[in-house]
MARVOKE-927249 format. One line per 10 residues: number of its first residue (from 1); their letters; for each residue x, y, z of N, C-alpha, C, CB. Coordinates in steps of 0.2 Angstrom, whole numbers, m for minus. Glycine has a CB too. Layout:
REM residues N
NUM = A = X,Y,Z,X,Y,Z,X,Y,Z,X,Y,Z | ... $
REM end
This chain:
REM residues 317
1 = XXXXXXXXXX = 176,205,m214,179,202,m209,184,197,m211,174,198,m205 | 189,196,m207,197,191,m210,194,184,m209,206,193,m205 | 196,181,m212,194,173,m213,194,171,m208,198,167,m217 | 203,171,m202,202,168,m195,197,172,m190,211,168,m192 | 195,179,m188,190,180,m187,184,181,m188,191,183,m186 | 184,179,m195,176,174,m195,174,167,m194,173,174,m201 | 179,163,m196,181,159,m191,179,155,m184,185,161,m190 | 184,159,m178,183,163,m173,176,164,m170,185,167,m175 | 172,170,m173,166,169,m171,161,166,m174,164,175,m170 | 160,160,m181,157,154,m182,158,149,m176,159,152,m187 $
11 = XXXXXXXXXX = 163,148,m173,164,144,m168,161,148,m162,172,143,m167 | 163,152,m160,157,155,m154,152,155,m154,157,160,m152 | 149,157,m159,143,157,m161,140,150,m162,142,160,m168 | 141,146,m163,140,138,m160,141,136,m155,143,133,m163 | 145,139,m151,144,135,m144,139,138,m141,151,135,m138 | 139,144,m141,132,150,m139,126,146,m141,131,159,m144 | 124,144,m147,117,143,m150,116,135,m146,117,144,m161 | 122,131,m147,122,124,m143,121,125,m135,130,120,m144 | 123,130,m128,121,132,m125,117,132,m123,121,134,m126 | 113,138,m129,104,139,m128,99,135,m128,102,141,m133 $
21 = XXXXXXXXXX = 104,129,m134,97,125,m135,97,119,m130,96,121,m142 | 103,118,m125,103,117,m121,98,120,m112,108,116,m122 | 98,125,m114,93,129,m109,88,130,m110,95,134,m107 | 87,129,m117,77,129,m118,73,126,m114,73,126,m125 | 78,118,m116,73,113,m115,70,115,m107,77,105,m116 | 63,114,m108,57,112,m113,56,117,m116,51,110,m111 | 55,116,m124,51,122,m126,44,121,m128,55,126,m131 | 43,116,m127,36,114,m130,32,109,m121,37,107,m138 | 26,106,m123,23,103,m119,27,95,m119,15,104,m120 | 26,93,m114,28,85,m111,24,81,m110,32,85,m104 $
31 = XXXXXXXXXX = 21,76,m115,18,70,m114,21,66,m108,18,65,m120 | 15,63,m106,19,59,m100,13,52,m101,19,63,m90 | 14,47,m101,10,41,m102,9,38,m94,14,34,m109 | 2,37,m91,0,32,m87,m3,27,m91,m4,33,m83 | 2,19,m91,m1,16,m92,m9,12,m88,2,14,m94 | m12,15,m87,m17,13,m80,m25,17,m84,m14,17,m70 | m29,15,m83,m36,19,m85,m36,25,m79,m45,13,m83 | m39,30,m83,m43,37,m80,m47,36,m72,m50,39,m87 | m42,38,m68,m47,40,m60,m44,35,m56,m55,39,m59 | m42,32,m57,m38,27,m53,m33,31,m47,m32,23,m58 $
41 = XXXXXXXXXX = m31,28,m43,m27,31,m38,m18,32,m41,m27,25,m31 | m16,28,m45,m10,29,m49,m10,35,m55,m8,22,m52 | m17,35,m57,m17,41,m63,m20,48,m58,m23,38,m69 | m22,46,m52,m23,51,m49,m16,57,m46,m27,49,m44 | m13,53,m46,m7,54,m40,m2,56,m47,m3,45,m35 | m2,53,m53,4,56,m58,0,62,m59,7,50,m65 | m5,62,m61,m9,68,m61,m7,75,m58,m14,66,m59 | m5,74,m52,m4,80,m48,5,80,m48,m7,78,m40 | 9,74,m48,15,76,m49,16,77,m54,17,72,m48 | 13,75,m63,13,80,m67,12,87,m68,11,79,m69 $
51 = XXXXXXXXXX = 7,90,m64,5,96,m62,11,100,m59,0,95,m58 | 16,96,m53,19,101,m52,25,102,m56,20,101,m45 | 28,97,m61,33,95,m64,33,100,m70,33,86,m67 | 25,101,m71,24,108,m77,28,114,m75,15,110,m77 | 25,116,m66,28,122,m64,35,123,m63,26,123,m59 | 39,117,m61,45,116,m62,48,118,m66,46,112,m61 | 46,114,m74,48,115,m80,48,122,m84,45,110,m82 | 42,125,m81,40,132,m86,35,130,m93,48,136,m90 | 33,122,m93,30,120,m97,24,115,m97,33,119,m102 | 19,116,m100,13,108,m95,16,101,m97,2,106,m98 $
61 = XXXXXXXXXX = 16,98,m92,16,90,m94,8,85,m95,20,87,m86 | 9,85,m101,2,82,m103,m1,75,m101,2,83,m110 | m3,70,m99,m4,64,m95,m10,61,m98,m6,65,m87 | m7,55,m104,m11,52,m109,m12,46,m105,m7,51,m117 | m19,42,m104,m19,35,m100,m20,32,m108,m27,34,m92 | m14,25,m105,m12,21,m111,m15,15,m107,m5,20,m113 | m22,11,m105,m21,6,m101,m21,0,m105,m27,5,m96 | m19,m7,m102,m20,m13,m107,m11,m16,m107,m25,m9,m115 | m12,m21,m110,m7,m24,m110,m1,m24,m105,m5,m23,m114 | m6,m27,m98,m2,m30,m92,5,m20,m92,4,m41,m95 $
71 = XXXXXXXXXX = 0,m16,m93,3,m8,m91,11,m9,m94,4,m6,m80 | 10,m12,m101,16,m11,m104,16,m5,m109,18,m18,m107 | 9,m1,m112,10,3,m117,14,6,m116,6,6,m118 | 16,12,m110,21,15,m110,30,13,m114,22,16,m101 | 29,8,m113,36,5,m113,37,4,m118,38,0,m109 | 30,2,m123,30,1,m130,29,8,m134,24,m5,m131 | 30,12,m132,29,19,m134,36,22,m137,26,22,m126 | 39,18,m129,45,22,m128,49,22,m134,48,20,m121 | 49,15,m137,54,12,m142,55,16,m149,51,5,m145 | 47,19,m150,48,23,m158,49,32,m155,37,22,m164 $
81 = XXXXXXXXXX = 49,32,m148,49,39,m145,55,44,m147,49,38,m138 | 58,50,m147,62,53,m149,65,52,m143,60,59,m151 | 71,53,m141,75,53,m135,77,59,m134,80,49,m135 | 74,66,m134,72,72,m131,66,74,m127,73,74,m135 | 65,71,m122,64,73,m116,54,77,m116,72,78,m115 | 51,74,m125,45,76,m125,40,72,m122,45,78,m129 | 44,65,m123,39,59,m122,43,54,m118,37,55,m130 | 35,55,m113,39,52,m103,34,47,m106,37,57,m92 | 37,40,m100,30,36,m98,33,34,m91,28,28,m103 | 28,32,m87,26,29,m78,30,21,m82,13,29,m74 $
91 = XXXXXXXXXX = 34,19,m77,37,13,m75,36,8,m70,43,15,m74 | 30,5,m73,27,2,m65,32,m6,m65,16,m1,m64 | 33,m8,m59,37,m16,m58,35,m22,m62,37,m18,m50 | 28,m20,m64,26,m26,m68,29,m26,m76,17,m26,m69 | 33,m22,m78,36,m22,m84,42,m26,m85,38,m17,m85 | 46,m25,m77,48,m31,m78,49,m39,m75,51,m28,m77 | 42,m40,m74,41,m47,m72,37,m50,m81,33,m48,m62 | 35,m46,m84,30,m47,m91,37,m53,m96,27,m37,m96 | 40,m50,m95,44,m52,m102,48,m60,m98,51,m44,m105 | 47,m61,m93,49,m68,m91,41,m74,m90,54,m67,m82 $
101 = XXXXXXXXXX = 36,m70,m92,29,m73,m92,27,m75,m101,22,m66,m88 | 29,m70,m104,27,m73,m110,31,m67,m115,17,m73,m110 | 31,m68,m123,37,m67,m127,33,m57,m125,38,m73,m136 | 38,m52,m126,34,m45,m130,39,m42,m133,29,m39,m126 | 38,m38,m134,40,m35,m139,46,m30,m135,35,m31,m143 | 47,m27,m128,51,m22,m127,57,m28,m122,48,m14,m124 | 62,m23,m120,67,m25,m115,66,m19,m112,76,m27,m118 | 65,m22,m106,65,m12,m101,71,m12,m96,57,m9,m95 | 74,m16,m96,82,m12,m96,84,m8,m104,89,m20,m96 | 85,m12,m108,89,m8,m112,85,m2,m119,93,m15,m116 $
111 = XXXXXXXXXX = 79,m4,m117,73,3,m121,71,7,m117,66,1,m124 | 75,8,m111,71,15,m106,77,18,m104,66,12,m99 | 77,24,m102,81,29,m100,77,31,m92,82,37,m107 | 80,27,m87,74,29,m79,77,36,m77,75,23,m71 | 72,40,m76,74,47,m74,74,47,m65,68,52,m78 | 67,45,m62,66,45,m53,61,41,m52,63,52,m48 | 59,39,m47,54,36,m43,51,42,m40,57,29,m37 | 46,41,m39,43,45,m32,37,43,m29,41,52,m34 | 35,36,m30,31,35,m26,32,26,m24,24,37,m30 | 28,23,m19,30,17,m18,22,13,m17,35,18,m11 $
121 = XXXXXXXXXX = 21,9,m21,13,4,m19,18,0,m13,7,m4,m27 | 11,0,m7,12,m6,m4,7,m9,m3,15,m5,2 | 8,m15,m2,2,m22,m2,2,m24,6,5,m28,m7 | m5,m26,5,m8,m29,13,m11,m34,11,m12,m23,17 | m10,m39,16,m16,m44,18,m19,m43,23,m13,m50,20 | m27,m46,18,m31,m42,26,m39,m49,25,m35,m29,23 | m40,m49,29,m47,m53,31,m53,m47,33,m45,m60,39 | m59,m51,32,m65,m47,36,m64,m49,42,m73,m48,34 | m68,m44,45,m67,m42,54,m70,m47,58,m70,m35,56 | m73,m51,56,m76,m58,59,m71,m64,58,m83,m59,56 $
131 = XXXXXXXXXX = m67,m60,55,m62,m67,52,m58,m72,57,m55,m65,47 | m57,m78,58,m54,m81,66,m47,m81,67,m57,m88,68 | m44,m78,57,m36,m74,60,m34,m69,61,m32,m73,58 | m33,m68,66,m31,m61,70,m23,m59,67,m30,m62,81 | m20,m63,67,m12,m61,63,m12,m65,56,m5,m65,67 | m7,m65,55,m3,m68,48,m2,m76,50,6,m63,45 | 2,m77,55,5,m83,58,m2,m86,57,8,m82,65 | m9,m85,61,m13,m89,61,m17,m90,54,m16,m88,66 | m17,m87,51,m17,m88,44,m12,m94,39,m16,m81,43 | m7,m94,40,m1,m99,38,m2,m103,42,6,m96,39 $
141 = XXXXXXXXXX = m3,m103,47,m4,m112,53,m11,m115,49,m7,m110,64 | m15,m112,48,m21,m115,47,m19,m117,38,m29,m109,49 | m17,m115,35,m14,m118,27,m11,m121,27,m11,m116,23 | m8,m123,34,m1,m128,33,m7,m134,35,8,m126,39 | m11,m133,40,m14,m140,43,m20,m141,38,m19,m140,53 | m21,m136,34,m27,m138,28,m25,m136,20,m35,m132,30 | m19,m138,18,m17,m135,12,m21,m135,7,m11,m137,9 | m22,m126,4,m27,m127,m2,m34,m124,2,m29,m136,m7 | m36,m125,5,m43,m125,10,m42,m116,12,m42,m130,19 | m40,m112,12,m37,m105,13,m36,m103,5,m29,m104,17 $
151 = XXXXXXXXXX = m42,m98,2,m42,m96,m5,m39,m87,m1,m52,m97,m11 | m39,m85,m6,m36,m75,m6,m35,m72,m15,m22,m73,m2 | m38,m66,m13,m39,m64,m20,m35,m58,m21,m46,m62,m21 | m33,m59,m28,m29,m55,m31,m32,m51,m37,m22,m59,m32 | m27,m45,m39,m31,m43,m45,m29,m46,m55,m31,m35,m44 | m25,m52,m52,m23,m55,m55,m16,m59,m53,m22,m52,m60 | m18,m66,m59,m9,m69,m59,m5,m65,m60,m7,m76,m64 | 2,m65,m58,9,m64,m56,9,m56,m57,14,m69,m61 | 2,m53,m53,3,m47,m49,9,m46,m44,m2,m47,m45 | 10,m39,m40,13,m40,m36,11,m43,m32,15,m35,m35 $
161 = XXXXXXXXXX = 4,m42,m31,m1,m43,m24,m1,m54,m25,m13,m37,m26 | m2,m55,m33,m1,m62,m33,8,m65,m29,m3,m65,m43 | 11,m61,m31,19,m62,m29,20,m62,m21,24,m57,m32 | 16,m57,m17,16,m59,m11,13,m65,m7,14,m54,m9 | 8,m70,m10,6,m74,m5,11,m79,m10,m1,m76,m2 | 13,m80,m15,19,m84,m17,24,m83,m14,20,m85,m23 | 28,m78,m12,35,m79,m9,31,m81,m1,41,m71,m10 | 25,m81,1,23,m83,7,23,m89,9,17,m81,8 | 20,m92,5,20,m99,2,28,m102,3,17,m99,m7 | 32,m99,0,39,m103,m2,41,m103,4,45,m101,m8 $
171 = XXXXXXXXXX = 39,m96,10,44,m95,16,43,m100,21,43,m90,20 | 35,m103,21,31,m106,25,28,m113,25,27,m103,26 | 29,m115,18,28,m121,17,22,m123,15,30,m123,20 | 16,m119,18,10,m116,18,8,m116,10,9,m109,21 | 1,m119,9,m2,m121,3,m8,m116,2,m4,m128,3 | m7,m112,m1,m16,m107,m3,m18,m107,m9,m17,m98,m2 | m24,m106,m9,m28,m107,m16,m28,m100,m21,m36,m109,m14 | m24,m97,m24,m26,m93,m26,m33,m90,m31,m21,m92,m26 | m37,m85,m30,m44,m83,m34,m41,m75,m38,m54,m82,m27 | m39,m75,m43,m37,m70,m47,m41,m66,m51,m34,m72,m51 $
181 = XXXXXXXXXX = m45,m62,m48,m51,m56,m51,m47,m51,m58,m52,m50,m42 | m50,m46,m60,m49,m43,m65,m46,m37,m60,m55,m42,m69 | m47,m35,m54,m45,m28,m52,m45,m26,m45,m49,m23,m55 | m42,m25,m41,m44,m23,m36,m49,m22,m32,m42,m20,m38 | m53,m18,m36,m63,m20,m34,m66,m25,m33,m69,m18,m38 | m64,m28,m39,m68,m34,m39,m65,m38,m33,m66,m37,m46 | m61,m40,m33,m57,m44,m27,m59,m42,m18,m50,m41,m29 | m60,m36,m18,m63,m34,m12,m71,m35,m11,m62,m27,m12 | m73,m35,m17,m81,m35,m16,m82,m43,m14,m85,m33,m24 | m77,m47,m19,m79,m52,m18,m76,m56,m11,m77,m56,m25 $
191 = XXXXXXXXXX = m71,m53,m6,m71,m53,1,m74,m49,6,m66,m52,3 | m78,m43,4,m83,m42,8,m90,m46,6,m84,m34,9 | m91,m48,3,m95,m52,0,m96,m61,3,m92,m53,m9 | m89,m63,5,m86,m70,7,m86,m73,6,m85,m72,12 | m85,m71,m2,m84,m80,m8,m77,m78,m8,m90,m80,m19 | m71,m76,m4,m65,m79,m2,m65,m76,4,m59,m77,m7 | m58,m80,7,m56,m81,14,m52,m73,16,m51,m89,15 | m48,m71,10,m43,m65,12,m41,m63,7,m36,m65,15 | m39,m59,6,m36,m54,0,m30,m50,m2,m39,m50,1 | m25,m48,m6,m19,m43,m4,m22,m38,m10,m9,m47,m6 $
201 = XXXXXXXXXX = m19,m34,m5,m21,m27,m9,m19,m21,m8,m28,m25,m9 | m19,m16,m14,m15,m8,m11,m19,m4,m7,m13,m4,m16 | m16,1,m9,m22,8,m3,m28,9,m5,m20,18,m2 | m33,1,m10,m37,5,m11,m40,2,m3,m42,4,m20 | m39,m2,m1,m40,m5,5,m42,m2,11,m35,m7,6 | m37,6,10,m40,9,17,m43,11,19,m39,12,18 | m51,11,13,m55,15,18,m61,8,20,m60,24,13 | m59,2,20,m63,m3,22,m60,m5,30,m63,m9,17 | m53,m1,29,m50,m5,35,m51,1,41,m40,m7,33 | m50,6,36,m52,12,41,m62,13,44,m49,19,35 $
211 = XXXXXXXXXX = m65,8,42,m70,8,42,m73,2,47,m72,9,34 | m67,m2,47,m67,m9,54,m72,m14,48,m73,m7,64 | m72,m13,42,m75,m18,38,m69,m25,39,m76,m14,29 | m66,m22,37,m59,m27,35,m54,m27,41,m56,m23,27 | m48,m31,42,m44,m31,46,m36,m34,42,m47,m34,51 | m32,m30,43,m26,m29,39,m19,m34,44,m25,m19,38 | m19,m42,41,m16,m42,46,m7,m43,44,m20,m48,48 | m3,m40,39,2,m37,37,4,m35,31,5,m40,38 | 7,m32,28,13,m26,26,17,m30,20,19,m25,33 | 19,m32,13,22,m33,12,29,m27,9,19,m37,10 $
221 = XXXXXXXXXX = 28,m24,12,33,m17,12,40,m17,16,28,m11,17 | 46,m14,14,51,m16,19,51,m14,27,56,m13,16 | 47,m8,27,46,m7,33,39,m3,33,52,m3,36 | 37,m1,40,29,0,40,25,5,37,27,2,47 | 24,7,32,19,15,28,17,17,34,11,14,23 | 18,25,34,13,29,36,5,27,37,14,34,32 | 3,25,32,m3,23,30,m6,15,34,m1,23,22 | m1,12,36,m2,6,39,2,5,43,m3,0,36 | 3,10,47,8,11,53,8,4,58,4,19,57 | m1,4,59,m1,m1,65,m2,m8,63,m7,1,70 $
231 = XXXXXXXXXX = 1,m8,58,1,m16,55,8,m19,53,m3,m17,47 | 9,m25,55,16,m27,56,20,m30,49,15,m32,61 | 24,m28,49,26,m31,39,27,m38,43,36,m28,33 | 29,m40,34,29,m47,34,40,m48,37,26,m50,23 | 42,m45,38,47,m46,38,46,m45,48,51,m41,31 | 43,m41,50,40,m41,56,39,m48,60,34,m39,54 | 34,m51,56,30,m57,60,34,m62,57,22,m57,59 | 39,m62,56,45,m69,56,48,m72,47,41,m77,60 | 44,m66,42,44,m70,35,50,m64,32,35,m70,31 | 59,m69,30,61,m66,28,62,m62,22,62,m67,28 $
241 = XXXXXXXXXX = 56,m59,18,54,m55,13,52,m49,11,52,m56,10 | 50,m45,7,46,m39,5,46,m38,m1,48,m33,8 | 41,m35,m2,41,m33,m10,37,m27,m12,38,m39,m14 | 47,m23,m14,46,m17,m18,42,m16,m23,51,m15,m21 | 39,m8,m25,35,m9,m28,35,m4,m29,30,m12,m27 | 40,3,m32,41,9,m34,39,8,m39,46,12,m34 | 37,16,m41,35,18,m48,36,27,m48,27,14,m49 | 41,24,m56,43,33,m57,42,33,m63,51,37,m55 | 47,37,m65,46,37,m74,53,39,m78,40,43,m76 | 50,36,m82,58,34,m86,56,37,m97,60,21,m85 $
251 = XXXXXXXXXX = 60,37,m98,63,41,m108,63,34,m109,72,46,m110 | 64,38,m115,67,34,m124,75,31,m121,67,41,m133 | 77,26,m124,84,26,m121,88,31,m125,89,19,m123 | 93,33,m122,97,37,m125,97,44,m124,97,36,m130 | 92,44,m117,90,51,m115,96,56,m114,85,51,m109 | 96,61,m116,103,64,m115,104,64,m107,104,73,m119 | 110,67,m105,111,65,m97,108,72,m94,120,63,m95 | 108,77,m98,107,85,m95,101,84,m95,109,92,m99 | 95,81,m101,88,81,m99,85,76,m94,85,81,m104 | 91,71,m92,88,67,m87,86,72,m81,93,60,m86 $
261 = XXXXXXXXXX = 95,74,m81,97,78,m73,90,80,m72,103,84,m72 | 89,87,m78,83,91,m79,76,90,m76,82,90,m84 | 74,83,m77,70,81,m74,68,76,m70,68,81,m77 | 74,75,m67,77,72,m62,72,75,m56,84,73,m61 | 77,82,m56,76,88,m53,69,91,m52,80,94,m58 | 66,91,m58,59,93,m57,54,89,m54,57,94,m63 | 54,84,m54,51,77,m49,52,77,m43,53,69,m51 | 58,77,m39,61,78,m33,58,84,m29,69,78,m35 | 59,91,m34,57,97,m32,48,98,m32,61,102,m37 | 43,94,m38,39,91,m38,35,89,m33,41,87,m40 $
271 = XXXXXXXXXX = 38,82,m32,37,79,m22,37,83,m17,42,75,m19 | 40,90,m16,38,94,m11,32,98,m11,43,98,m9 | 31,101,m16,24,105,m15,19,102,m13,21,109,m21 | 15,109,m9,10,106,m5,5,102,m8,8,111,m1 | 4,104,m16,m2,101,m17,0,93,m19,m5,106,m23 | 4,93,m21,6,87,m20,6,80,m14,11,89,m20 | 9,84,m10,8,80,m5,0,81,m1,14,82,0 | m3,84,m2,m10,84,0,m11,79,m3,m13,88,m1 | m12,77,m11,m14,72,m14,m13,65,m12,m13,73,m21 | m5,64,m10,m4,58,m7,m5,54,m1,0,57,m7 $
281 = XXXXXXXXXX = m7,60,1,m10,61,8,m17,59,7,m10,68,11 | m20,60,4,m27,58,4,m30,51,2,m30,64,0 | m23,48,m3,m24,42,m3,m19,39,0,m25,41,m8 | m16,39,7,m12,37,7,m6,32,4,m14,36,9 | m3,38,1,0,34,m3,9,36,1,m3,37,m12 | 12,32,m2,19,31,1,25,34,m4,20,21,2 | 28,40,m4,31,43,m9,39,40,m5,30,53,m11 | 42,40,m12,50,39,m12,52,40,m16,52,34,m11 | 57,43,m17,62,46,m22,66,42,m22,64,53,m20 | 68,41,m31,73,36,m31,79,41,m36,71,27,m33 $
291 = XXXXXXXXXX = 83,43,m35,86,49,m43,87,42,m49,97,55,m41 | 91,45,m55,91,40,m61,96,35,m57,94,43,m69 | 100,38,m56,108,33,m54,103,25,m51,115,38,m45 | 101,26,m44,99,24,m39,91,20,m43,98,31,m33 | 86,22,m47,83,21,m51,81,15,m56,82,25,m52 | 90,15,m62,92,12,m66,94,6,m63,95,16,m70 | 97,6,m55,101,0,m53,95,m3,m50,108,1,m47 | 88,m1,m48,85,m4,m47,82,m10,m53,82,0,m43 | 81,m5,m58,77,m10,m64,82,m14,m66,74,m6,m70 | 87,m15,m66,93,m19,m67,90,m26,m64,100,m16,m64 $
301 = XXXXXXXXXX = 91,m24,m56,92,m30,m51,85,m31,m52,95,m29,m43 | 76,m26,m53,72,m31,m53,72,m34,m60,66,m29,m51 | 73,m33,m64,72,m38,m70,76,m45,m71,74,m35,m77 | 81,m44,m67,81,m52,m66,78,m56,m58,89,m54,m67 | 77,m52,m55,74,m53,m48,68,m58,m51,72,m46,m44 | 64,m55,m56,56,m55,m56,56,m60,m62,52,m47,m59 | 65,m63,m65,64,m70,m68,62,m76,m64,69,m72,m71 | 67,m75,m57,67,m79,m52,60,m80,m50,70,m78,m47 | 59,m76,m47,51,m76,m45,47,m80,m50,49,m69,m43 | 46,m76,m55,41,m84,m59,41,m89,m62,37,m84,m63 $
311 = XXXXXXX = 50,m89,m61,52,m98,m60,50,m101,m55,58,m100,m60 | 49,m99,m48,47,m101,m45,39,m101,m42,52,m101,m43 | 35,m97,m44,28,m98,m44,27,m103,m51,25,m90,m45 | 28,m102,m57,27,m108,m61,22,m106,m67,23,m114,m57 | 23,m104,m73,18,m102,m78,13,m107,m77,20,m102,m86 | 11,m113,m73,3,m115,m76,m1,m119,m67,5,m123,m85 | 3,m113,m64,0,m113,m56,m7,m112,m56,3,m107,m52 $
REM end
């Protein structure tokens, strides 16, 4: 073969084999990190969306629970991670409120590659059903004539669920005590129990409300969930705020842009199967798609959003 036609097809022969390896991907299985313990409603739900992301892909997506450190493992993961598209983690909004609370180790703007959202927590305020507030408003009136006298349980300080009765507080001028539990459960037990006055909480909520245990008396959602259809947001009953609470999943930075699209795609297409949506269905859960573009502008604006906010809640509240 003549030098310029070996040449020639050395060069073809590399854009072919570059191509390829662009269309393998995946050729192996896909870690995907929840940072959250095993059985949970969030590990349950990435669970199934990993499942269909497998079929999508042509390969399984494997779902390691990383719990612990305020749900930062993922993100600490991500830093030593390859940026080929083997090693996912779940992006919850508390990643970026952590790093204005106290010093760590990652930046999640600049150490994450966000691929989609596809689901949304939403938070409720709710009292037991004997409680003598029927709305939110009378809830707020009676804090403002008794500041501090009105306790609510969260499943911790500067939760989302803690960040809803503080931006409540700043709308209304209203004083509440807050009682900060370890979890979700705990917090409910201890309002059906009524060693506190109310509570904010996610869908584990539903089946107490759905059960006339509990009474849900708003939403801190932009607009109403499926799931709490007949309950009024907070933006409803006169309080100008809400608070987003998506969670997708996002790479190593520097994810190439074809494996983002890649799996962009697979999440989006994902969220339609049936089995899917049965699962969110069953816990009422709130899906939304966010693609990277739309995803990455969000984590932008919350990480500094979520400085403000616990400047103004206060580290030693």
């Amino acid at each position: 073969m003549k030098r310029r036609e070996f040449g020639a097809w050395m060069c073809t022969s590399a854009l072919a084999t570059g191509a390829w390896a662009q269309e393998a991907y995946p050729a192996r299985p896909i870690s995907l990190i929840v940072p959250y313990g095993a059985g949970g409603v969030t590990d349950v739900v990435a669970r199934a969306l990993a499942q269909g992301m497998g079929r999508q892909l042509g390969q399984n997506v494997v779902v390691e629970n990383k719990p612990g450190a305020g749900a930062s493992m993922g993100v600490m993961d991500m830093r030593s991670a390859r940026p080929d598209g083997y090693r996912l983690t779940l992006a919850p909004v508390s990643i970026f409120r952590q790093p204005h609370i106290q010093k760590v180790q990652y930046d999640p703007v600049r150490d994450l590659s966000y691929i989609a959202a596809y689901m949304a927590y939403d938070f409720v305020l709710a009292v037991p059903q004997d409680s003598p507030f029927k709305t939110v408003q009378d809830l707020v009136e009676f804090a403002r004539k008794n500041p501090g006298a009105l306790d609510y349980g969260t499943p911790g300080k500067f939760t989302a669920n803690h960040v809803v009765m503080a931006l409540l507080e700043q709308a209304t001028g209203a004083r509440f005590t807050h009682a900060p539990f370890k979890g979700d459960a705990d917090a409910l037990n201890a309002l059906m129990a009524g060693h506190i006055k109310s509570g904010v909480f996610a869908n584990t909520v539903l089946p107490y409300l759905s059960s006339g245990k509990l009474r849900a008396l708003a939403s801190a959602s932009e607009t109403r969930p499926e799931a709490f259809a007949n309950v009024p947001t907070l933006r409803e009953a006169g309080y100008a705020f809400d608070v987003p609470s998506p969670l997708g999943i996002a790479g190593p930075r520097a994810l190439p842009p074809e494996i983002v699209r890649r799996l962009e795609a697979a999440i989006q297409a994902a969220m339609d199967e049936p089995a899917f949506r049965q699962v969110v269905a069953n816990y009422g859960v709130r899906t939304q798609f966010r693609g990277s573009q739309d995803y990455t502008a969000f984590a932008r604006k919350s990480f500094e959003d979520e400085k403000k906010i616990v400047q103004n809640i206060g580290l030693e509240d």
